[in-house]
N, CA and C atoms of all chains as a GROMACS GRO file, in nm:
protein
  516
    1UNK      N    1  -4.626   1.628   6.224
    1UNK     CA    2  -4.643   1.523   6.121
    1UNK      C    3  -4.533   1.419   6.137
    2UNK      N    4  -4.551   1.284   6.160
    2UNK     CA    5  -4.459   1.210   6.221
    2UNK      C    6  -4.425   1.123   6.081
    3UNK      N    7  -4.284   1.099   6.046
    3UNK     CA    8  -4.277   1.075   5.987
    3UNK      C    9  -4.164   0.927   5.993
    4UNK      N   10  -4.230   0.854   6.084
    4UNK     CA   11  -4.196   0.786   6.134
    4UNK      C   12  -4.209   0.620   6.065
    5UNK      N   13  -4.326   0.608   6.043
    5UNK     CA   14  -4.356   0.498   5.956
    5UNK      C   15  -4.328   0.496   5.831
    6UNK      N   16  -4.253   0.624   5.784
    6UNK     CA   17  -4.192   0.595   5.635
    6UNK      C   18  -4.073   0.571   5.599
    7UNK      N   19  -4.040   0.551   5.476
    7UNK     CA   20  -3.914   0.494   5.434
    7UNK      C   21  -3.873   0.571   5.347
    8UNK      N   22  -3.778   0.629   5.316
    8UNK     CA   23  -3.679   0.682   5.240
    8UNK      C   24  -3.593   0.612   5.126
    9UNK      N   25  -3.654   0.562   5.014
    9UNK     CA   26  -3.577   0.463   4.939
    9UNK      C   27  -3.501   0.536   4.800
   10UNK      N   28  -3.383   0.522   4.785
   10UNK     CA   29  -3.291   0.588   4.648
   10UNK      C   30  -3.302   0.482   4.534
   11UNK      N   31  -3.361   0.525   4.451
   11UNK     CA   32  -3.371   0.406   4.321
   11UNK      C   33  -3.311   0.507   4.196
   12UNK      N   34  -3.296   0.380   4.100
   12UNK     CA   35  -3.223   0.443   3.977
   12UNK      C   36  -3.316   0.415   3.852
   13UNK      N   37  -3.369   0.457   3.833
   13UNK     CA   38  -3.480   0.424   3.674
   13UNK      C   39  -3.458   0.462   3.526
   14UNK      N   40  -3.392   0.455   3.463
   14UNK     CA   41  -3.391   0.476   3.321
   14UNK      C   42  -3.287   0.576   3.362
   15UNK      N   43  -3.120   0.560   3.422
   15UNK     CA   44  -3.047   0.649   3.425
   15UNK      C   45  -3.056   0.786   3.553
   16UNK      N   46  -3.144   0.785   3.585
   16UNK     CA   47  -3.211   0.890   3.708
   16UNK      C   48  -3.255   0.809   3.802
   17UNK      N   49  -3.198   0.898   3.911
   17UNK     CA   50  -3.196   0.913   4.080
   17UNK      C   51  -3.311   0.955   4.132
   18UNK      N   52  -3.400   0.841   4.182
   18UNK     CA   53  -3.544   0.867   4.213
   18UNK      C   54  -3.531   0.874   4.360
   19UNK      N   55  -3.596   0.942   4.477
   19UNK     CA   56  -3.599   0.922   4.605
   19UNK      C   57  -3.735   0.927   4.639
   20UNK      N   58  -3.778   0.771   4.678
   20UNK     CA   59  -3.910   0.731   4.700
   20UNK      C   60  -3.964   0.693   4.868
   21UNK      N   61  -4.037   0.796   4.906
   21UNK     CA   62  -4.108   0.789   5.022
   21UNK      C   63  -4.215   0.750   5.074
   22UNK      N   64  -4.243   0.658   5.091
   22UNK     CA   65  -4.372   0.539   5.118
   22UNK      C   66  -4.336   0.454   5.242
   23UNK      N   67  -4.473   0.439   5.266
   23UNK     CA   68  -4.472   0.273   5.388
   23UNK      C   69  -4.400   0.163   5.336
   24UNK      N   70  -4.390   0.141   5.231
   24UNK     CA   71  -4.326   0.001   5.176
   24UNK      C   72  -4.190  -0.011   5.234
   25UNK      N   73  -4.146  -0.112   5.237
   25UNK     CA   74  -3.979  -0.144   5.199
   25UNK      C   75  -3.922  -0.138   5.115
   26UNK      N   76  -3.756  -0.089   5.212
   26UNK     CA   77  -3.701  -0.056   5.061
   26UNK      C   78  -3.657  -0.155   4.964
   27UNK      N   79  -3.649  -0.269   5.002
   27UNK     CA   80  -3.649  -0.385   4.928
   27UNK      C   81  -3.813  -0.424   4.807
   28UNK      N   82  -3.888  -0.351   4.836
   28UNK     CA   83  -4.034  -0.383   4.772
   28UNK      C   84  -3.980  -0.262   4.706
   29UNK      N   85  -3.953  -0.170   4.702
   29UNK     CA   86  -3.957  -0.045   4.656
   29UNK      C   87  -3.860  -0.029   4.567
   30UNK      N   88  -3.789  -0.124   4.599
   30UNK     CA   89  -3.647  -0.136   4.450
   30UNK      C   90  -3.684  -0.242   4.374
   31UNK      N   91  -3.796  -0.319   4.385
   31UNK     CA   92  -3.809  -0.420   4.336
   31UNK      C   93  -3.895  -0.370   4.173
   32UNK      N   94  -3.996  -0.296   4.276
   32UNK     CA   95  -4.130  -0.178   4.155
   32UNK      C   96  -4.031  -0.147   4.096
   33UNK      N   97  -3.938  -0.040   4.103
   33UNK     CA   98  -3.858   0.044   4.073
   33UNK      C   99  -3.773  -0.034   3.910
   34UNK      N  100  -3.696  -0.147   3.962
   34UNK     CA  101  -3.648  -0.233   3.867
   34UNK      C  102  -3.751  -0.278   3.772
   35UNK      N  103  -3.864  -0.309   3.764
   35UNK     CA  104  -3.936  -0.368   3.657
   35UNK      C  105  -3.996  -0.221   3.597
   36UNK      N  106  -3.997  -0.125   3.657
   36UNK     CA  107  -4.024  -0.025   3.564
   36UNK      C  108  -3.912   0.047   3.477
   37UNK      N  109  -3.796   0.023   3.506
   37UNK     CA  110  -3.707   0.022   3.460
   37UNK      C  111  -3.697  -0.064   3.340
   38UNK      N  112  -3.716  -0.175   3.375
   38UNK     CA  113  -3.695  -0.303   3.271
   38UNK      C  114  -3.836  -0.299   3.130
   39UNK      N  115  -3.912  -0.202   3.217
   39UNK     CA  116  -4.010  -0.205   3.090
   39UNK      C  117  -3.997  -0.077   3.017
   40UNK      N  118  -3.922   0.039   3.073
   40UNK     CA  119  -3.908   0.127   2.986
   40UNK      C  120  -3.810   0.128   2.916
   41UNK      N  121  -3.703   0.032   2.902
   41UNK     CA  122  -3.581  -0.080   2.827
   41UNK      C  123  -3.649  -0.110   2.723
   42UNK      N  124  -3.799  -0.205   2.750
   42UNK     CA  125  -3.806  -0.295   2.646
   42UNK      C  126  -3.889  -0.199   2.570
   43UNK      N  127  -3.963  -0.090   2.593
   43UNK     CA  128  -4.034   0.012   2.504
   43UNK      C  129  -3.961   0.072   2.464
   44UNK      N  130  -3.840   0.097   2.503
   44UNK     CA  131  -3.731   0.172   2.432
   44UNK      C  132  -3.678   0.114   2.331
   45UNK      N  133  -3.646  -0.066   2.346
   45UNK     CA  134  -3.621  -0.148   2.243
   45UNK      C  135  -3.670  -0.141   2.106
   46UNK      N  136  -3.802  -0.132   2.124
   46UNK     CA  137  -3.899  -0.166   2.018
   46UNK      C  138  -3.953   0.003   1.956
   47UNK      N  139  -3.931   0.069   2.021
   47UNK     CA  140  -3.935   0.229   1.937
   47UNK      C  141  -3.854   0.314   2.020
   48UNK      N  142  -3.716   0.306   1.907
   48UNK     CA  143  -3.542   0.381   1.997
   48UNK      C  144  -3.618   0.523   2.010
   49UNK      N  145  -3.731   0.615   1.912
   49UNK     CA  146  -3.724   0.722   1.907
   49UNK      C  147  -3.718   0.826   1.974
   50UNK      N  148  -3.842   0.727   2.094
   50UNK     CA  149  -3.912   0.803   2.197
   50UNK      C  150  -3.835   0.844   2.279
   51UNK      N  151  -3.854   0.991   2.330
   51UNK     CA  152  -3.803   1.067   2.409
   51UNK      C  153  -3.822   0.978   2.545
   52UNK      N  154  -3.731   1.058   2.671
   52UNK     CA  155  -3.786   0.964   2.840
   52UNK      C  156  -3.905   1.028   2.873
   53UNK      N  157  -3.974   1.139   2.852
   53UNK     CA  158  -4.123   1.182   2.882
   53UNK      C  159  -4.204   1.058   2.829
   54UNK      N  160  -4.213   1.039   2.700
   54UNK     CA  161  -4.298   0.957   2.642
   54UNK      C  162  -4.306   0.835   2.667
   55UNK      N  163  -4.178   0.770   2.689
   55UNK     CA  164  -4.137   0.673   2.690
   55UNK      C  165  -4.194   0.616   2.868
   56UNK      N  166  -4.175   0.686   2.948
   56UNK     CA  167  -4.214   0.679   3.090
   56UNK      C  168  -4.391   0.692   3.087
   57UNK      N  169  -4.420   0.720   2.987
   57UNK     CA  170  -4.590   0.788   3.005
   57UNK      C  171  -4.645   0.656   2.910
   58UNK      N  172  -4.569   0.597   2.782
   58UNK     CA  173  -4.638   0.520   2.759
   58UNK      C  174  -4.592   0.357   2.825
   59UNK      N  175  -4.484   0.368   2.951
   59UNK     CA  176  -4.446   0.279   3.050
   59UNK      C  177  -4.616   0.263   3.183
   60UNK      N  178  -4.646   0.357   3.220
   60UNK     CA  179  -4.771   0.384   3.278
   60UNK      C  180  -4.892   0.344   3.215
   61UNK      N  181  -4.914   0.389   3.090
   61UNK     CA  182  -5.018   0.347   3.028
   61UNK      C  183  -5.051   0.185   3.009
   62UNK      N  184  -4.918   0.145   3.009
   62UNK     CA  185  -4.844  -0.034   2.919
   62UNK      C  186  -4.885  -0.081   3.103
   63UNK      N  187  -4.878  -0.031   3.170
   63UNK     CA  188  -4.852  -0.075   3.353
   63UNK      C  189  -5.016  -0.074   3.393
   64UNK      N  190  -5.097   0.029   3.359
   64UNK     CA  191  -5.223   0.073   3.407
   64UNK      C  192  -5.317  -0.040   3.349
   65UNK      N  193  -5.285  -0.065   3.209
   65UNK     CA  194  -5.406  -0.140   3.077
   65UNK      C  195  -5.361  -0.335   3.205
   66UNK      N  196  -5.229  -0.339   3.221
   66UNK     CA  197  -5.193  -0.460   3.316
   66UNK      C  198  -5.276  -0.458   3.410
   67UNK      N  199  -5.260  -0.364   3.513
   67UNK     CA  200  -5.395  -0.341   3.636
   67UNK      C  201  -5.524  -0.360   3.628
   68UNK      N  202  -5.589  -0.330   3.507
   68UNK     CA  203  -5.718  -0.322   3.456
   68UNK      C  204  -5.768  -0.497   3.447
   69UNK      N  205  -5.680  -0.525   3.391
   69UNK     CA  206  -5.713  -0.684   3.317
   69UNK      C  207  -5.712  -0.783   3.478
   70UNK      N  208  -5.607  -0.739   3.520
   70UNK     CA  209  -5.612  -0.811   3.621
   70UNK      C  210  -5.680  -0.792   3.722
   71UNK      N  211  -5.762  -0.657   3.713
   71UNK     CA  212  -5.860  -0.637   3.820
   71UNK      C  213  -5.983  -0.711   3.759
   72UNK      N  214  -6.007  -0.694   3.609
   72UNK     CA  215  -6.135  -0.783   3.548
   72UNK      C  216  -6.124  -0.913   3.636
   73UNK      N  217  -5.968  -0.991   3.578
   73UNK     CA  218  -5.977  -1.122   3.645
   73UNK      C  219  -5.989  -1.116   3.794
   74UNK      N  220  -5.951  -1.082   3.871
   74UNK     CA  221  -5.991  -1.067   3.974
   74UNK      C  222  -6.122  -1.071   4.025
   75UNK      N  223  -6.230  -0.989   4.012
   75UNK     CA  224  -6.370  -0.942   4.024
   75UNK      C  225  -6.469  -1.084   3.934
   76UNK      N  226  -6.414  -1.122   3.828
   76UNK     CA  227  -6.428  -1.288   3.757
   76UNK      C  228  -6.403  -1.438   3.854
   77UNK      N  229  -6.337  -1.422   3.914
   77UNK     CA  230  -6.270  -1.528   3.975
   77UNK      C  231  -6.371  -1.518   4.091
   78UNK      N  232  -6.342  -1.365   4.137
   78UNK     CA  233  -6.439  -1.338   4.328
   78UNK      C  234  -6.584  -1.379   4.270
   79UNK      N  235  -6.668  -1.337   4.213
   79UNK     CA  236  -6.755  -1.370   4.112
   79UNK      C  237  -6.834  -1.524   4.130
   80UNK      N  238  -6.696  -1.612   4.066
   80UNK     CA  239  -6.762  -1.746   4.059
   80UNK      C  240  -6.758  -1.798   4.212
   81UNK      N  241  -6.634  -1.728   4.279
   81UNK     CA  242  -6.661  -1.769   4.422
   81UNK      C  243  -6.812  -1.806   4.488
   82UNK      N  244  -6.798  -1.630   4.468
   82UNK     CA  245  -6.981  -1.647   4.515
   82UNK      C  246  -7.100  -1.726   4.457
   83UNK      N  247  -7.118  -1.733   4.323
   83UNK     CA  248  -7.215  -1.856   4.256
   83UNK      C  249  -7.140  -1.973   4.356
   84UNK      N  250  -7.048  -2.044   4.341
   84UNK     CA  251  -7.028  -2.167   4.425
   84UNK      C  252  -7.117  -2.135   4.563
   85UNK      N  253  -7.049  -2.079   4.615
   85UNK     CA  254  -7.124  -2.056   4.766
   85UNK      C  255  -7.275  -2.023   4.755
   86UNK      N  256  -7.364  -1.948   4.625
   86UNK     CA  257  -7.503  -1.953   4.674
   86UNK      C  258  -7.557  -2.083   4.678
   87UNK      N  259  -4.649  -0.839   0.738
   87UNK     CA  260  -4.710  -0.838   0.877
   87UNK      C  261  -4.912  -0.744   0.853
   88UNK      N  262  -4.960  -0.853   0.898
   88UNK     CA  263  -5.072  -0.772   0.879
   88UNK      C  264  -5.129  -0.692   1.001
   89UNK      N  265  -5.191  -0.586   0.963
   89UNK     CA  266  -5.212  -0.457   1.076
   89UNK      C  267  -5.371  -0.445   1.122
   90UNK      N  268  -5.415  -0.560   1.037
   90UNK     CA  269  -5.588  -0.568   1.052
   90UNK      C  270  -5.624  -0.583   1.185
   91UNK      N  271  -5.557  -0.652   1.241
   91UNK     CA  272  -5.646  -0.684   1.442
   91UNK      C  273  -5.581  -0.556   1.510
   92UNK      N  274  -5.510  -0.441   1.433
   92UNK     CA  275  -5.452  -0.331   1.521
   92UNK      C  276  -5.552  -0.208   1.529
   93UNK      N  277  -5.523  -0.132   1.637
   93UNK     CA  278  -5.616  -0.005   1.638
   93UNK      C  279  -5.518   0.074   1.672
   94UNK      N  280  -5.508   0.217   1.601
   94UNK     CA  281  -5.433   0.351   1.627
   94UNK      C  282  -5.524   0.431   1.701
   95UNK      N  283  -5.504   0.436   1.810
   95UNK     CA  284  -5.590   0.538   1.891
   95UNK      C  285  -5.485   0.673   1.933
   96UNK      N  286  -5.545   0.806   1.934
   96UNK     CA  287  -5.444   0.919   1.964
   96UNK      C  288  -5.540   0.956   2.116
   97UNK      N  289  -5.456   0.991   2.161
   97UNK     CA  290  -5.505   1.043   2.330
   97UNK      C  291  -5.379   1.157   2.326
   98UNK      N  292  -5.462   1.190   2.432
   98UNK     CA  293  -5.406   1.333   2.529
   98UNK      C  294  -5.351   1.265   2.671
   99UNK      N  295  -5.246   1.289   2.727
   99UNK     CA  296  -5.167   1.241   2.847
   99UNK      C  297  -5.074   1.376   2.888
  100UNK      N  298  -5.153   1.460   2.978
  100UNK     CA  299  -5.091   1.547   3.083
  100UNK      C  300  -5.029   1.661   2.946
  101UNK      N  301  -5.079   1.662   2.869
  101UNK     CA  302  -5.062   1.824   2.764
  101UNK      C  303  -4.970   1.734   2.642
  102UNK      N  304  -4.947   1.632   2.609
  102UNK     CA  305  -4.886   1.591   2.486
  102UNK      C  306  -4.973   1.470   2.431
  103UNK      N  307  -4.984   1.471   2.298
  103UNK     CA  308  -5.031   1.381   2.218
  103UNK      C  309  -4.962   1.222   2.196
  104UNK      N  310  -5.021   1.144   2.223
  104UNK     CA  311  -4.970   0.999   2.213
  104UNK      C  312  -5.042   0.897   2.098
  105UNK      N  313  -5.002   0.839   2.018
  105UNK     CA  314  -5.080   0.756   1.902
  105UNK      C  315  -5.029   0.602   1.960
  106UNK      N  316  -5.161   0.559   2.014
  106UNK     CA  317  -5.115   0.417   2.026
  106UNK      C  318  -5.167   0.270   1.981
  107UNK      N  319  -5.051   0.228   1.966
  107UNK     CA  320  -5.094   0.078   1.846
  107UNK      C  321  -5.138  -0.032   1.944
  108UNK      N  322  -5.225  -0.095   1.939
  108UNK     CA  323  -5.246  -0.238   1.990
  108UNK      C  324  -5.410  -0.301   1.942
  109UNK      N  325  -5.400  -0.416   2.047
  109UNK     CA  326  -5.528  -0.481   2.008
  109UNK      C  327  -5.648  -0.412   2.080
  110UNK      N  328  -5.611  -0.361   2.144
  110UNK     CA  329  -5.736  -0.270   2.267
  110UNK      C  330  -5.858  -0.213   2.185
  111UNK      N  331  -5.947  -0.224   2.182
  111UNK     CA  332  -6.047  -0.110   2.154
  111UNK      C  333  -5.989   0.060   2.177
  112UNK      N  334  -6.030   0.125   2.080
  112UNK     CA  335  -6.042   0.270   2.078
  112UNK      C  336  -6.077   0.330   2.256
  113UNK      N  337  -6.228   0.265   2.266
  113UNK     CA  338  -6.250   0.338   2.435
  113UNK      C  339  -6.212   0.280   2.518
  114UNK      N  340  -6.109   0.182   2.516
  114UNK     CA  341  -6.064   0.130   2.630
  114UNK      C  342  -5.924   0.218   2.693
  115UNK      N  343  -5.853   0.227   2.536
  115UNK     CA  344  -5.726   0.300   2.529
  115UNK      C  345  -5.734   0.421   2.575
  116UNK      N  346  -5.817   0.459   2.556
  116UNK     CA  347  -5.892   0.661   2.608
  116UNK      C  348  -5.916   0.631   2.737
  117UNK      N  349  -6.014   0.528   2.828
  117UNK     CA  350  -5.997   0.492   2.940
  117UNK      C  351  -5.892   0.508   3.061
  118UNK      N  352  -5.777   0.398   2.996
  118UNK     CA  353  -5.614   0.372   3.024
  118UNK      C  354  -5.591   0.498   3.054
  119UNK      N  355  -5.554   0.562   2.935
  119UNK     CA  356  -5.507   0.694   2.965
  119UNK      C  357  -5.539   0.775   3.024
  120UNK      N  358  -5.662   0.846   3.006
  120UNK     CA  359  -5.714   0.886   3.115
  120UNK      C  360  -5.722   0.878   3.238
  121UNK      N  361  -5.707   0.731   3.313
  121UNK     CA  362  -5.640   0.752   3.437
  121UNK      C  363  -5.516   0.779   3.466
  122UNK      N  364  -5.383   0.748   3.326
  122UNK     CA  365  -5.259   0.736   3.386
  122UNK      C  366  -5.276   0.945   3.385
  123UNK      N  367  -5.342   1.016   3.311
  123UNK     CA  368  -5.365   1.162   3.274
  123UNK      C  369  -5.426   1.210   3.439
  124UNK      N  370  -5.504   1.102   3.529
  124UNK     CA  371  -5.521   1.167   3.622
  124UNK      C  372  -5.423   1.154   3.711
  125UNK      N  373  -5.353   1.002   3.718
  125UNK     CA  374  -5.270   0.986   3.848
  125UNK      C  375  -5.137   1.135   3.826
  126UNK      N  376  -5.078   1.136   3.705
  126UNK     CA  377  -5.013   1.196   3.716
  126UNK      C  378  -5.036   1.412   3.745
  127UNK      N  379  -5.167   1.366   3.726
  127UNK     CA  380  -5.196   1.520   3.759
  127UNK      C  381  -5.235   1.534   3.933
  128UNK      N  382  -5.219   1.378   3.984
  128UNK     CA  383  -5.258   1.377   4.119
  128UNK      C  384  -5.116   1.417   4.226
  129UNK      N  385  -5.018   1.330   4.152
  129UNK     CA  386  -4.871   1.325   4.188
  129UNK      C  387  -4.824   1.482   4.190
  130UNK      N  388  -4.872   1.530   4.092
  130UNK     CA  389  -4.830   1.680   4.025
  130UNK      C  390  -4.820   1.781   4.180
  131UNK      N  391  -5.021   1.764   4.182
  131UNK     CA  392  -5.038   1.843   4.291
  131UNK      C  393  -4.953   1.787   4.418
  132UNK      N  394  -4.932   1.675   4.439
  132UNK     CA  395  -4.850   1.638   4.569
  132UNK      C  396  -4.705   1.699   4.608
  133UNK      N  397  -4.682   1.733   4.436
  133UNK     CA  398  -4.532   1.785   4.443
  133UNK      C  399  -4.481   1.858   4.325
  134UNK      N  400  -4.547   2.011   4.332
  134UNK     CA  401  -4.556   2.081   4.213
  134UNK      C  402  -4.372   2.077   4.159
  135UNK      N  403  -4.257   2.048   4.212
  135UNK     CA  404  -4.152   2.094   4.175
  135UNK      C  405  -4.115   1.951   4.063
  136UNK      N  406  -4.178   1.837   4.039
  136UNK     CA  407  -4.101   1.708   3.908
  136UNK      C  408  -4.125   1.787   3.786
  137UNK      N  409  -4.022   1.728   3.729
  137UNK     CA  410  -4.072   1.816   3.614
  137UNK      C  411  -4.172   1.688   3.519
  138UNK      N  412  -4.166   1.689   3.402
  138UNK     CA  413  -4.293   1.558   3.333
  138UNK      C  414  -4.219   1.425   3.361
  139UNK      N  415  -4.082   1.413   3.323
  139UNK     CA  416  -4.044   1.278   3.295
  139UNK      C  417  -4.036   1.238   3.395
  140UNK      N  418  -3.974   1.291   3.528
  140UNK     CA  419  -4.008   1.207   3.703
  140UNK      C  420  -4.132   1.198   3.748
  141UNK      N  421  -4.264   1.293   3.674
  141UNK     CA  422  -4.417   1.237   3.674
  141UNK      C  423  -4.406   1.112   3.649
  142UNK      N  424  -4.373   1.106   3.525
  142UNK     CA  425  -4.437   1.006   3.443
  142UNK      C  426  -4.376   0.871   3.511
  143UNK      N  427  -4.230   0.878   3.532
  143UNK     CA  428  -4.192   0.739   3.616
  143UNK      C  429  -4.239   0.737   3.726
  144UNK      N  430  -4.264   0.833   3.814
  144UNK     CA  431  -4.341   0.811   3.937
  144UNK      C  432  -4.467   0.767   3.905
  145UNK      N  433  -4.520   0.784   3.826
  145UNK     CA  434  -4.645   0.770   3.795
  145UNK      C  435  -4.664   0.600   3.753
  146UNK      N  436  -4.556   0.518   3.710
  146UNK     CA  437  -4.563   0.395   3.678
  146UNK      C  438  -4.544   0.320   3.796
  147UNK      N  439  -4.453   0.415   3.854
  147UNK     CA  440  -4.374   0.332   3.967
  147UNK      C  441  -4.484   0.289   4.085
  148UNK      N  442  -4.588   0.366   4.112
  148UNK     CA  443  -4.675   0.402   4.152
  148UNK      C  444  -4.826   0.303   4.072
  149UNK      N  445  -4.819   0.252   3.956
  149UNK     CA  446  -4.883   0.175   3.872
  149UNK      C  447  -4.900   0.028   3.932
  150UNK      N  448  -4.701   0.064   3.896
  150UNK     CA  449  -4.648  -0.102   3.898
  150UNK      C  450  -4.661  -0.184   4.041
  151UNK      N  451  -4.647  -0.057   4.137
  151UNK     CA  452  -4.700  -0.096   4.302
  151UNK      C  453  -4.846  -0.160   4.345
  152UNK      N  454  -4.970  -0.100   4.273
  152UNK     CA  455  -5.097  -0.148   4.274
  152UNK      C  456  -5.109  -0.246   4.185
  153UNK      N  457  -5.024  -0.285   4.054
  153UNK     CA  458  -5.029  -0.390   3.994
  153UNK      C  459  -4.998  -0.502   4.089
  154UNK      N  460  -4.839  -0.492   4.140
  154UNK     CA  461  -4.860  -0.597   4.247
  154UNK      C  462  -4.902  -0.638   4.388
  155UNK      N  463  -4.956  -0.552   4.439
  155UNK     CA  464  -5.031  -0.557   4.556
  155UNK      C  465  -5.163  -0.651   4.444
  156UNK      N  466  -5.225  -0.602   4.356
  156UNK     CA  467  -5.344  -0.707   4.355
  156UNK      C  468  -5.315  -0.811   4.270
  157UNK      N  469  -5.173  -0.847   4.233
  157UNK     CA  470  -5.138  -0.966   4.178
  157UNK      C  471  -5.126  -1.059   4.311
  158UNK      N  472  -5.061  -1.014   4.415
  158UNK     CA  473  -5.066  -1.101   4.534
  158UNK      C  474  -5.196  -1.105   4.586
  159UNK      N  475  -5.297  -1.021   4.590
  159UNK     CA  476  -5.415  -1.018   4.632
  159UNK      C  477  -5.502  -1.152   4.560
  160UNK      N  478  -5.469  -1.166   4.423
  160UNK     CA  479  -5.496  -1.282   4.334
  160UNK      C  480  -5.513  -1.405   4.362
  161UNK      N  481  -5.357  -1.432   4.402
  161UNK     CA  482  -5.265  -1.563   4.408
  161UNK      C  483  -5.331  -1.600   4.592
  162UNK      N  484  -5.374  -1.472   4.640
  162UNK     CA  485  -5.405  -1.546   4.776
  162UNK      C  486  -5.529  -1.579   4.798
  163UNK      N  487  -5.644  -1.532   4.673
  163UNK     CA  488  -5.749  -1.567   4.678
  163UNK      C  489  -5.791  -1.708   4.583
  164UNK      N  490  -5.670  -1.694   4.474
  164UNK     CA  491  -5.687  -1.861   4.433
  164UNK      C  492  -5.634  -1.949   4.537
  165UNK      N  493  -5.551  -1.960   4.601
  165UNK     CA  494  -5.475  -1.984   4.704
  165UNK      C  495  -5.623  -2.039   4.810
  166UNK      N  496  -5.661  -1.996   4.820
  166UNK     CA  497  -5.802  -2.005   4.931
  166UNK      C  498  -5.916  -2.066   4.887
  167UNK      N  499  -5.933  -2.081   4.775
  167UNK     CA  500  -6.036  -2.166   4.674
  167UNK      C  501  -5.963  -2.286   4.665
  168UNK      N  502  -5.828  -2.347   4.624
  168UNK     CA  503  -5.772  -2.439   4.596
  168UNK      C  504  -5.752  -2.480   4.756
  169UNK      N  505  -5.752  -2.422   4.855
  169UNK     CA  506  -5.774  -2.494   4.951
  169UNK      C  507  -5.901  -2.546   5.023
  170UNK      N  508  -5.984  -2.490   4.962
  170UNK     CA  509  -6.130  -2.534   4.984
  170UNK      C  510  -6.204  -2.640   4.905
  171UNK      N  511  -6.107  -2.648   4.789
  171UNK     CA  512  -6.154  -2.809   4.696
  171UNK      C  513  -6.085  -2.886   4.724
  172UNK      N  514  -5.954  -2.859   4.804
  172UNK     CA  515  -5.877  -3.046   4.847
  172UNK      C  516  -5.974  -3.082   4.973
   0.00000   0.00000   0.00000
């Protein structure tokens, strides 16, 4: 198993030492890393209560509902492409 | 502050209960979750030894990566339309 095309990246997320192994760079890979950081800050802001389980799970959920919308727009946009072109 | 355009939806996410506030529809929010409930049970099997809270950030981190892969995927397909109307 060659493990050649991957990368070995050390990130820090909400206080913890993550070691992330992917094709990406480690520059792309600290980049993810930092805004998930920065959003489990600002969910932390707005409800101190939450434990880091919860707080990381409703960071995913807050990240996933983002993906969704922007895949709508996406598939909207490709969409009118095609009406133009018929 | 009025709470009328809000919805409390409770979901299940990987064995703990979550109550969440926003404008979303009820089945959209069950949706959401439900995938972030699968990715992280996908991650799980990849690497039975995280315990929940390095799920759960892997699990965003991992979110926030396909968020921007198709945010650039976006920008290069408006990108390609706006060059086809000059």
């Amino acid at each position: 198993m060659s493990q050649t095309d991957k990368t070995r990246t050390t990130v820090d997320i909400y206080g913890r030492s993550y070691t992330i192994v992917g094709t990406e760079r480690a520059h792309h890979v600290r980049m993810v890393s930092s805004l998930v950081d920065q959003k489990m800050r600002e969910i932390h802001d707005a409800n101190k209560s939450l434990d880091t389980t919860k707080l990381a799970v409703l960071t995913a959920v807050n990240t996933m509902n983002d993906y969704l919308k922007l895949k709508d727009e996406y598939a909207e946009l490709l969409g009118s492409i095609k009406q133009k072109e018929d």
